[in-house]
C-alpha positions as CSV (number, residue, x, y, z in Angstrom):
1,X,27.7,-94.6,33.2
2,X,31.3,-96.2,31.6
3,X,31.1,-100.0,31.8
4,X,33.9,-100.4,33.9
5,X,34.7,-102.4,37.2
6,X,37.0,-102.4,39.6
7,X,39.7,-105.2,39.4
8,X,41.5,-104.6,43.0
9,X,42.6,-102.1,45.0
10,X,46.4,-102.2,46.3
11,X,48.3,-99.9,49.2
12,X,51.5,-98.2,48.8
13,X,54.7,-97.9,51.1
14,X,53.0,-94.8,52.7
15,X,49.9,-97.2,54.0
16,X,51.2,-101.0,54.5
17,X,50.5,-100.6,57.7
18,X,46.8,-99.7,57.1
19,X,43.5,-101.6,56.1
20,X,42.2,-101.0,52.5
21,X,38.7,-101.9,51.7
22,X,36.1,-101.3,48.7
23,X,32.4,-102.4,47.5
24,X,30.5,-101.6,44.9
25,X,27.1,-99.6,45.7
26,X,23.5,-99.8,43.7
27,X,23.7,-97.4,41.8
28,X,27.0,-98.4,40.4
29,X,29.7,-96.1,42.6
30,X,32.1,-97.5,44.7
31,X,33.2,-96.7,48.0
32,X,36.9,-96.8,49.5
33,X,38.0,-97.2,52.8
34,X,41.1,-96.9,54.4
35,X,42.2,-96.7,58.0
36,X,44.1,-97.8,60.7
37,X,43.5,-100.1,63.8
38,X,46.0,-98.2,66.1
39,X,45.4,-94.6,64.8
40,X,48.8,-94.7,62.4
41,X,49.4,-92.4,60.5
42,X,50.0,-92.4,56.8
43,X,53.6,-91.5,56.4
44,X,55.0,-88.5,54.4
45,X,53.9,-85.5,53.4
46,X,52.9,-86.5,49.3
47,X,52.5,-89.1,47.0
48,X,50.2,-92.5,46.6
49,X,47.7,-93.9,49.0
50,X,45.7,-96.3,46.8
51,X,46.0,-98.3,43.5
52,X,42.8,-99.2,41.4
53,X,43.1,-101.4,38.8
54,X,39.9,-101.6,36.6
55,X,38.8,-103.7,34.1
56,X,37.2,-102.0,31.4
57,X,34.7,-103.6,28.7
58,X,36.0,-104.9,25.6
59,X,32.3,-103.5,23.9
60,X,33.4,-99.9,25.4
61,X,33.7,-97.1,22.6
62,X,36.7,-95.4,22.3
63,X,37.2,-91.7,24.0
64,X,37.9,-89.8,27.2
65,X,35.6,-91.1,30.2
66,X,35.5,-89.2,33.5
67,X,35.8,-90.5,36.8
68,X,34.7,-88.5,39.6
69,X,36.0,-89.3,43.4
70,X,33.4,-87.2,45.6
71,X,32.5,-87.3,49.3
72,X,36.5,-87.5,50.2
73,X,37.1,-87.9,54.2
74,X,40.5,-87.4,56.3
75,X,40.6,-88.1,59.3
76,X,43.4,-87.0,61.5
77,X,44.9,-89.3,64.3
78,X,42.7,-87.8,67.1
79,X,39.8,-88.3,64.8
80,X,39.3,-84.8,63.4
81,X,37.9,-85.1,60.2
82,X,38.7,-83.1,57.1
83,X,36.4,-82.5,53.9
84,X,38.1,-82.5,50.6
85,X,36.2,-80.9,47.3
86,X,35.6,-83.8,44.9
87,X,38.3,-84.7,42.1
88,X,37.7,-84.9,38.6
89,X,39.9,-87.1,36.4
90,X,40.1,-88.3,32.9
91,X,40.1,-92.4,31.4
92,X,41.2,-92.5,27.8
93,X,40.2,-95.2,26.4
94,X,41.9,-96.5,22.9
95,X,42.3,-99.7,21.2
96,X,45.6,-101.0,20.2
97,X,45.2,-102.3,16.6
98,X,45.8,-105.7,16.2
99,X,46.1,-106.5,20.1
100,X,43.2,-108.9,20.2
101,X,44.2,-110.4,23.3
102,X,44.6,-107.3,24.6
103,X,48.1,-107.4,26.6
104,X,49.5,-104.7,25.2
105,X,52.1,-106.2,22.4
106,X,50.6,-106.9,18.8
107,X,52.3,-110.8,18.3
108,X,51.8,-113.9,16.6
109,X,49.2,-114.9,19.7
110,X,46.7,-112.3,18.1
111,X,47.4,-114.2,15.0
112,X,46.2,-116.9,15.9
113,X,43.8,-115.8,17.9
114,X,42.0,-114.3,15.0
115,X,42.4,-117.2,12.7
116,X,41.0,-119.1,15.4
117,X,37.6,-116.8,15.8
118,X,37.4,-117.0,11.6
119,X,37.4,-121.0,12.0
120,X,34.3,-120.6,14.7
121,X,36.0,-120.7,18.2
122,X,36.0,-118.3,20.8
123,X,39.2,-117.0,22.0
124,X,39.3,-115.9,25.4
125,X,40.1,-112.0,26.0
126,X,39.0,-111.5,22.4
127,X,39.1,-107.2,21.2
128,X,36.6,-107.6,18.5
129,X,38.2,-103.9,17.4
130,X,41.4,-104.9,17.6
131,X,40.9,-107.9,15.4
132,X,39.4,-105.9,12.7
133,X,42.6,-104.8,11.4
134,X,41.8,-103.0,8.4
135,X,38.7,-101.2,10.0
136,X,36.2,-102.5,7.3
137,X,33.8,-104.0,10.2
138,X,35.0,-107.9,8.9
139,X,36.8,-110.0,10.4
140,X,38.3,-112.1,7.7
141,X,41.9,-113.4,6.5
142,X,42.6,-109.6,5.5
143,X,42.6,-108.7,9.2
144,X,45.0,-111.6,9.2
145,X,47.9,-110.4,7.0
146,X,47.0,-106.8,8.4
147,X,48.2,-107.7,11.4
148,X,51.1,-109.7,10.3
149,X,51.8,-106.4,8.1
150,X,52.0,-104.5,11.8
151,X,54.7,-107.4,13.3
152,X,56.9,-106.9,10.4
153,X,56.4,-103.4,9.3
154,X,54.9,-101.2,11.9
155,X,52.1,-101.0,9.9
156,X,48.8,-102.6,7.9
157,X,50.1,-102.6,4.4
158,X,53.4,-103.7,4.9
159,X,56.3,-103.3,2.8
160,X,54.7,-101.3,0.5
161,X,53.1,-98.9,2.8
162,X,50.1,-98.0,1.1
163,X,48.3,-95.3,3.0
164,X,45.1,-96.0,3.7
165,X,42.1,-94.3,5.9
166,X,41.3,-95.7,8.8
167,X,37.7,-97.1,8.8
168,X,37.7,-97.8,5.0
169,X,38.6,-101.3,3.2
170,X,39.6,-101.3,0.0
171,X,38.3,-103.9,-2.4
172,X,40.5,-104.2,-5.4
173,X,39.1,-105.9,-8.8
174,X,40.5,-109.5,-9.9
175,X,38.6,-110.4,-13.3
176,X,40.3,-113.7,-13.5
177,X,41.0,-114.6,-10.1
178,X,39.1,-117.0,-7.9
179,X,38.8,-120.4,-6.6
180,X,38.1,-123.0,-9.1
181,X,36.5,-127.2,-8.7
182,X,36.2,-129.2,-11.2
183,X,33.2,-131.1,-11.6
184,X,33.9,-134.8,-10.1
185,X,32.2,-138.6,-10.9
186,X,32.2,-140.8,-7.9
187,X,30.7,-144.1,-6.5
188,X,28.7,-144.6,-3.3
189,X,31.1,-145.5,-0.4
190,X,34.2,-144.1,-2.9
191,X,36.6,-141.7,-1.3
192,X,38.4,-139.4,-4.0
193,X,40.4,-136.0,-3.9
194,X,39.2,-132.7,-5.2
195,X,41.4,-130.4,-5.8
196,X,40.8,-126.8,-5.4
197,X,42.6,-124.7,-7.9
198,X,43.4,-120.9,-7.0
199,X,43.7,-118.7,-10.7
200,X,45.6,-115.4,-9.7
201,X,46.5,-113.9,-13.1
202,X,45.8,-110.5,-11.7
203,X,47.3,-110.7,-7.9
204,X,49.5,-112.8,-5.6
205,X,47.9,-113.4,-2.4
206,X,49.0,-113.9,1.1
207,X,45.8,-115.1,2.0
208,X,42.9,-117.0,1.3
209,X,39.1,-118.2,2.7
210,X,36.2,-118.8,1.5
211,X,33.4,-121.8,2.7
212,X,32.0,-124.6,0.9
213,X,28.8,-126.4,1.1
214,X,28.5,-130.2,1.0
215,X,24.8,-131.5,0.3
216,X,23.7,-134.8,1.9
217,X,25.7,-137.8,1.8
218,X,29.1,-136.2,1.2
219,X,31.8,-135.6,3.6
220,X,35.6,-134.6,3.7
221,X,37.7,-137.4,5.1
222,X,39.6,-136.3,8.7
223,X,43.3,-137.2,9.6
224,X,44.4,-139.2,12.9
225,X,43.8,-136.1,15.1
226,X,40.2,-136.1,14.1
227,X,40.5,-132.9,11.5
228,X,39.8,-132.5,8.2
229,X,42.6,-134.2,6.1
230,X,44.2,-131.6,3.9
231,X,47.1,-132.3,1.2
232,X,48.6,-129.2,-0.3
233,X,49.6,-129.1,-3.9
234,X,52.7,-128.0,-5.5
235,X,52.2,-124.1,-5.1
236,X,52.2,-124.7,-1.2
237,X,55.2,-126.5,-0.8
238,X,56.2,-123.4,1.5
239,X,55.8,-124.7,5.0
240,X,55.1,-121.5,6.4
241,X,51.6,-121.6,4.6
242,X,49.2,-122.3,7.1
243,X,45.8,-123.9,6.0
244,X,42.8,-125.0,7.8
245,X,39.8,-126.5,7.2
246,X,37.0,-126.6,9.8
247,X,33.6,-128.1,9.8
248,X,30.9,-125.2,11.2
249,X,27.5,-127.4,10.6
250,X,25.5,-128.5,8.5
251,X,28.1,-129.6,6.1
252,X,29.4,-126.6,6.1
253,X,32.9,-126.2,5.9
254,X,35.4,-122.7,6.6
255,X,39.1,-122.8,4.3
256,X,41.7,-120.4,5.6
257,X,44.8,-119.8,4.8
258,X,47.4,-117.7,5.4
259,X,51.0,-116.1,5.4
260,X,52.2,-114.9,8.3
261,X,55.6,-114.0,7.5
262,X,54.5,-111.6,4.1
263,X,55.2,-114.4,1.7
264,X,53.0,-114.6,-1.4
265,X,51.3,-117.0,-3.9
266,X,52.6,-115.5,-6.9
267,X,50.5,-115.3,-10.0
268,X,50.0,-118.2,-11.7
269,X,46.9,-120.9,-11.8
270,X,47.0,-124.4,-10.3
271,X,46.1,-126.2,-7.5
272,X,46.0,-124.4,-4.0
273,X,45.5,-127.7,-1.8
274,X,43.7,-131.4,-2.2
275,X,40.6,-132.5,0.1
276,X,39.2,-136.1,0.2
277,X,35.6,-136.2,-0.6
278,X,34.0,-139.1,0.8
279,X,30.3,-140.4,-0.3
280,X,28.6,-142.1,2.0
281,X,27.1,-145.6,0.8
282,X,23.4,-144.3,1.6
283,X,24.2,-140.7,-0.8
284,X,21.8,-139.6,-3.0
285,X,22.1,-141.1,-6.4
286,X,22.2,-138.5,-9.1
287,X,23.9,-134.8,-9.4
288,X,24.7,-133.1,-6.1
289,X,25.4,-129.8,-6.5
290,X,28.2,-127.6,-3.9
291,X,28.9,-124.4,-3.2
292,X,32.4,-122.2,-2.7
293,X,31.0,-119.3,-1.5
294,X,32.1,-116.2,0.7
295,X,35.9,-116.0,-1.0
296,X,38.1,-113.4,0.1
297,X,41.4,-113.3,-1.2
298,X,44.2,-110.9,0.2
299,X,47.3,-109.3,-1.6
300,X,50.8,-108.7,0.7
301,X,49.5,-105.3,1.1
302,X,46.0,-106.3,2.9
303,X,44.2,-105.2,0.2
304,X,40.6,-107.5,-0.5
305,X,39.5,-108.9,-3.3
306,X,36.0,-111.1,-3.0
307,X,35.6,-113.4,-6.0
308,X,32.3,-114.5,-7.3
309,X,30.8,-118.0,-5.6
310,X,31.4,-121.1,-7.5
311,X,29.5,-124.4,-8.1
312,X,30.6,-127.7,-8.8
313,X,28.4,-130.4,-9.4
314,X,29.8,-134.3,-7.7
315,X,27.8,-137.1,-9.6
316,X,27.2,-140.0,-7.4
317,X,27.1,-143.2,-9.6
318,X,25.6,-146.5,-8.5
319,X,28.3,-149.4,-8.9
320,X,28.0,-151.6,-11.6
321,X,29.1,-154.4,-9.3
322,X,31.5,-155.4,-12.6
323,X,35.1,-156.8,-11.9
324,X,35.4,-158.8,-15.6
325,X,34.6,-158.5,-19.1
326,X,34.0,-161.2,-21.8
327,X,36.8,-160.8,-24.7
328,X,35.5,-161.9,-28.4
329,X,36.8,-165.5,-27.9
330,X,34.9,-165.9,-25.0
331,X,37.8,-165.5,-22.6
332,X,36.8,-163.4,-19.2
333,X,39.5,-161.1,-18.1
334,X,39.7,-159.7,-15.0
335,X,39.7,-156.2,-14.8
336,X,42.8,-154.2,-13.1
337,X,41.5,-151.0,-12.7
338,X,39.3,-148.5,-14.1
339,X,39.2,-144.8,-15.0
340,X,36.8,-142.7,-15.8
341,X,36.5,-140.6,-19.2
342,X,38.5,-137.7,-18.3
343,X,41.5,-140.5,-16.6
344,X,40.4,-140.4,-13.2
345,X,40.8,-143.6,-11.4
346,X,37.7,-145.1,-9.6
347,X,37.1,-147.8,-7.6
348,X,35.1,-150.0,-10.4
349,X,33.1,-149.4,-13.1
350,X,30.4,-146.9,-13.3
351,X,27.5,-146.6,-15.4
352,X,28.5,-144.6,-19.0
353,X,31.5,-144.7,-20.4
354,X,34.8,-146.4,-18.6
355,X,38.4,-147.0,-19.6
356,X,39.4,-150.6,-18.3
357,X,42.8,-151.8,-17.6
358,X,42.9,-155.1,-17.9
359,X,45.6,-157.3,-15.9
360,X,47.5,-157.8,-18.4
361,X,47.5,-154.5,-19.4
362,X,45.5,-153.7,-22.4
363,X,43.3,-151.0,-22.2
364,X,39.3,-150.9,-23.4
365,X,36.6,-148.4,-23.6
366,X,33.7,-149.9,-22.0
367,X,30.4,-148.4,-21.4
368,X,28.0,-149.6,-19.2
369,X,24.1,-149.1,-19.6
């Protein structure tokens, strides 16, 4: 039987004056009633008696459903009664790509909505088949500029207007592209930025995710409204860029980011966006080694390309608890501030090789044991 149920019935003009009634029976039919206190009449000869709305489920498969209306009664106004031969009638049932909240107009709302499910949340009114934009049974940030594509172009692939069959996702090759972290030296209770670099020598993008994985002791520092703090770099100075970074568990973090308007990051290399990476004053000493994994990159045209995962390895250092250093006269200097060896700034010296500044200014390599 089609998983369907009935919203509400309604009268028309030719029955106002009537009573309209319905429940639904065990083994799943309804039954309809309508009829009049004072033996009126439903007036005219043709046309409407009943409206039923129905609500049908967003897990039904697309097709032509029958509906069946069977043991039909008139009854006259002197209370003969009149058997009708049972109706047969037809529910076509289709999905509107890219309508995810399923009101009939593909719109920014189904953006977001779809952003929102990719970031963990549960839209309400949610068309898992209308979100899947570019039919390859993922929804991802392709689905995102797929739909986008349709609000500016009528169709999936946008300006271009590729043609592509329905129920088949295309996954391009990008040798060189990918999302890049280099490997970063920080103190317990430090907070420092790490900066994830996108390399697109091959495509530009209108869309990016992927997720990272933080081991224990390491976290990304959140803004005023409680979310994850994000600064983006010089090749998202485009305010129509919208990026989000959402914590799903477990130190587990979901990146997405997206066009919406069928701008593009054009090819080039640099960084994408800044995140500050706090370690906590309990972290593990040592290597701790992080993941970028499930990447998925999308051209203007909604085509996919799915990068190989990256690691990157954060080396939590002990502090050396030093804030002077004894010149060869025997004069002690206060230290200014401190780098590491590739010119990162850190918060004091660590154990290995440093480069001091010294207050009044004269820089040292120091190295700690």
């Amino acid at each position: 039987m089609m998983t369907a149920l009935i919203l509400s019935l309604s009268k028309t003009e030719r029955d106002e004056d009537h009573t309209l009634d319905g429940s639904k029976n065990d083994d799943g039919t309804y039954t309809i009633l309508l009829f009049s206190n004072g033996s009126d009449a439903i007036t005219g000869n043709s046309g409407d008696i009943i409206g039923i709305t129905l609500d049908v489920s967003n897990t039904l498969a697309e097709g032509d459903y029958e509906i069946k209306l069977s043991d039909i009664v008139l009854s006259t106004t002197n209370a003969k009664k009149i058997n009708l031969e049972d109706i047969t009638s037809v529910l076509s049932v289709s999905v509107m790509n890219g309508d995810v909240n399923n009101d009939g107009d593909v719109d920014v709302v189904d953006v977001t909505a779809v952003a929102n499910y990719i970031l963990g949340q549960q839209p309400t009114s949610f068309m898992v088949k209308a979100a899947d934009a570019d039919y390859d049974g993922v929804i991802d940030v392709n689905d995102i500029v797929s739909i986008a594509n349709i609000i500016l172009y009528g169709n999936t692939t946008g300006a271009s207007n590729v043609k592509r069959k329905a129920k088949s996702s295309t996954i391009m090759e990008a040798n060189n592209d990918g999302i890049f972290v280099n490997n970063l030296t920080m103190q317990k209770g430090e907070t420092s930025t790490l900066d994830f670099e996108l390399v697109n020598m091959d495509h530009a993008y209108s869309g990016v995710q992927f997720e990272i994985q933080l081991p224990e002791g390491l976290s990304f520092a959140l803004n005023n409204k409680g979310k994850v703090k994000v600064t983006k770099g010089d090749r998202l100075e485009d305010e129509e860029f919208t990026l989000s970074v959402a914590p799903q568990g477990e130190n587990r973090y979901k990146v997405l980011g997206y066009y919406s308007d069928a701008s593009s990051i054009p090819e080039h290399g640099g960084v994408l966006f800044s995140l500050s990476l706090v370690a906590d004053e309990n972290a593990p000493s040592g290597d701790a080694r992080c993941n970028v994994t499930d990447v998925v990159l999308s051209t203007p045209d909604a085509q996919k390309i799915k990068p190989a995962n990256k690691t990157f390895t954060v080396t939590i250092a002990d502090p050396s608890g030093i804030n002077a250093i004894t010149m060869d006269d025997g004069t002690e200097m206060e230290i200014k501030e401190t780098y590491d060896i590739d010119g990162k700034k850190t918060t004091g010296l660590q154990r290995g090789m440093n480069i001091v500044k010294l207050k009044n200014g004269t820089l040292f390599k120091v190295v700690v044991k």
